[in-house]
C-alpha positions, 0 to 999 in steps of 0.5 A, spaced: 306 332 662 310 330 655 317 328 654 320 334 650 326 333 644 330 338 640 331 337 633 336 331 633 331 327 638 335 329 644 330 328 649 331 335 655 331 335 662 324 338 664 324 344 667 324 346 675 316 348 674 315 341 669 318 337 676 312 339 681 306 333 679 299 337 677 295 339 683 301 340 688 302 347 685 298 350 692 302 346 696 308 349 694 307 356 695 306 356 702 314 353 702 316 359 697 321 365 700 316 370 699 315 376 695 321 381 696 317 387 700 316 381 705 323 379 705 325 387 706 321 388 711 323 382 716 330 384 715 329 391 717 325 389 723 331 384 725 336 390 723 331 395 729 331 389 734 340 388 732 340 396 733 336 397 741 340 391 743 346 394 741 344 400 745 341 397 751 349 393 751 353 399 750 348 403 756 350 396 760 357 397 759 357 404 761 354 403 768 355 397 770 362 397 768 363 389 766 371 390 766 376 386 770 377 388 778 383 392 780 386 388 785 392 392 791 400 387 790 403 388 796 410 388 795 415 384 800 413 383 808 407 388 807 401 386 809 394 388 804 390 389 810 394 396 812 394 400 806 390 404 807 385 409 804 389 415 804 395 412 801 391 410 796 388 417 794 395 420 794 397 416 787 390 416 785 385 422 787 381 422 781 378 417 783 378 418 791 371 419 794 370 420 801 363 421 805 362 424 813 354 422 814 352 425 821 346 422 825 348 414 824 348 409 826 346 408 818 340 402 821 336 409 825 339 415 820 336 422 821 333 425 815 337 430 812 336 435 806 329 437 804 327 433 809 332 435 816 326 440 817 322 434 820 327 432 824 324 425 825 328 417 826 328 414 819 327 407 819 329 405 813 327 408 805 326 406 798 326 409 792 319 407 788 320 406 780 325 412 779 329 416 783 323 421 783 319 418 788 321 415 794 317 412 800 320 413 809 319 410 814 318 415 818 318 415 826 311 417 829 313 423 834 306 423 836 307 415 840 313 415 841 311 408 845 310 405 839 316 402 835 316 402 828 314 408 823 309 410 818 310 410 811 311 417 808 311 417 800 316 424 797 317 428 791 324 430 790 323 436 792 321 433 799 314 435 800 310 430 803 305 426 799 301 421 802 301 418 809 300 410 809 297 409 817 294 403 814 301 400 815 301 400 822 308 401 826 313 399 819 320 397 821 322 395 814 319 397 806 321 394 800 318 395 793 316 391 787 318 393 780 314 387 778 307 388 781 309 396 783 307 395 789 310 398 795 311 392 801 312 393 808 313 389 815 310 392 822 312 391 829 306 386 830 309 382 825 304 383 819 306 384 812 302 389 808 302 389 799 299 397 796 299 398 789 302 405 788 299 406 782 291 406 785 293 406 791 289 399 793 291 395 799 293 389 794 294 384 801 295 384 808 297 377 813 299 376 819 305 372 819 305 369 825 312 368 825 314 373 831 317 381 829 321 381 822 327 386 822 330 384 816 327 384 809 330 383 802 327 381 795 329 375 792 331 379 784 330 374 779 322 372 781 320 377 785 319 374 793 319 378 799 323 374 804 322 375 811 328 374 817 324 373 824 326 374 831 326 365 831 331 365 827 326 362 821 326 366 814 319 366 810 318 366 803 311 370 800 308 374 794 302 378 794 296 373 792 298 367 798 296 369 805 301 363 807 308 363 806 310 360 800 317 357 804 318 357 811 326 354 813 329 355 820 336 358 818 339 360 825 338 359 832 337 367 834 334 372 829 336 374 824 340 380 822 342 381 815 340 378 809 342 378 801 340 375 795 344 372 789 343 376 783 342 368 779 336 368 784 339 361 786 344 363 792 341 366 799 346 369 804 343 370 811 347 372 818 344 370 824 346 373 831 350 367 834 356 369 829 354 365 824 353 366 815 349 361 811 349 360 804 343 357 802 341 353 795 334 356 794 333 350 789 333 345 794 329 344 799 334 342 804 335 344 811 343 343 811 346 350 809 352 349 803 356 354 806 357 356 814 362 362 815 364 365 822 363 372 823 357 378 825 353 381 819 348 387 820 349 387 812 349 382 807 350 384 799 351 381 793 355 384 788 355 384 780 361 379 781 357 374 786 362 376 792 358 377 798 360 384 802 359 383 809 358 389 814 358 387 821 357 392 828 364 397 827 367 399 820 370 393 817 367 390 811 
């Protein structure tokens, strides 16, 4: 590579290509921003992946309301507590909206709508992958000695789909979107996973823990937890025939229970008048929060704040 000079014998700088020594000229390329068409269609990649993030954000802030809570100002002596509903509605009706549901209480309701024709205890019911399907334990009339339901699955017209006797006498039902797999606890204390696509049995254990009356899914990995009779709350996923955890977290059964929507937070309710928050993190048998009161409901709200329903109507 010479040296270059003008007609005075200035010498020039060399020029951005001159610079590159000989045979580093492929190694270069590789570095290069590309051609423009390349360039173009990344940004108009990127632009589609900026636009469905902003849909999916304003469809968040449509539905689940992401704004500041209201809150109620009492105003002199007067007390929170004894406002009461109606009051309220008289300043705002718009907003007011009351419910009268027969046939409770809401642990053993009796089928109303398309299915009232059948008359029969419904002991729990969950909706599959949409609000289309939905599958009821249903209360077997033909043995009424034997407590518990069979699953029956729905169309929203309420016309019965499929009866799953292999699930024995259910107490409880819970569906994971992960796996789509509808999982059941029976009266004898065995935990059943069914694929509702193929309609295969994926698992069936025995849990060996004792009668299960509460069963919740943990939303941020997907794992069935059991509260049994004994006070111990147990962990599972379809493909381990053990529990994945198993913590001693009341000395009487429980009754109700919640997972944070972090996943990091469990809440438990046992019927000695007791609520627990538990770390899920750690593997520790020391509750971080212990709480008088009875629950027969526990849930989390968007927020975090612990909702808790105990045998009357005070929440």
């Amino acid at each position: 590579m010479g040296v270059k000079q003008d007609g005075d014998g200035t010498i020039l700088p060399p020029t951005e290509l001159e610079k590159i020594p000989d045979g580093l000229d492929v190694s270069v390329k590789k570095f290069l921003r590309g051609s423009e068409t390349n360039l173009e269609g990344q940004l108009a990649i990127r632009e589609e992946l900026y636009g469905k993030s902003a849909q999916a954000a304003a469809k968040a802030e449509k539905w689940l309301l992401p704004s500041k809570g209201g809150y109620l100002e009492a105003e002199g002596m007067e007390k929170t507590w004894r406002i009461k509903q109606e009051s309220i509605a008289l300043k705002s009706r718009s907003m007011h909206v009351g419910f009268h549901i027969k046939w409770s209480p809401y642990g053993s309701l009796r089928t109303q709508g398309p299915m009232a024709i059948v008359r029969e205890t419904v002991c729990d019911v969950v909706f599959l992958h949409n609000e289309s399907f939905f599958a009821a334990a249903q209360k077997n009339m033909a043995n009424i000695l034997i407590p518990g339901s069979y699953p029956y699955i729905y169309n929203p017209d309420g016309t019965e789909l499929h009866c799953l006797k292999e699930h024995g006498a259910v107490l409880r039902l819970q569906f994971l979107k992960t796996t789509s797999s509808l999982a059941s606890i029976n009266n004898f204390g065995q935990l059943h996973y069914q694929d509702v696509t193929m309609g295969e049995m994926v698992g069936s254990y025995r849990t060996g823990l004792g009668r299960a009356d509460v069963m919740q899914v943990d939303p941020y990995d997907g794992v069935v937890a059991l509260g049994h009779s004994l006070g111990t709350v147990s962990m599972w996923k379809p493909t381990s025939s053990a529990p994945l955890l198993k913590r001693p977290c009341h000395r009487s059964p429980i009754s109700a229970m919640a997972f944070h929507p972090n996943g990091h937070l469990m809440a438990t309710a046992g019927k000695e008048n007791k609520i627990k928050l538990w770390d899920l993190r750690k593997l520790e048998d020391e509750a971080l929060q212990t709480l008088p009161g009875q629950a027969k409901t526990l849930e989390f709200s968007q927020k975090g704040l612990l909702a808790c329903l105990g045998c009357g109507s005070s929440v």
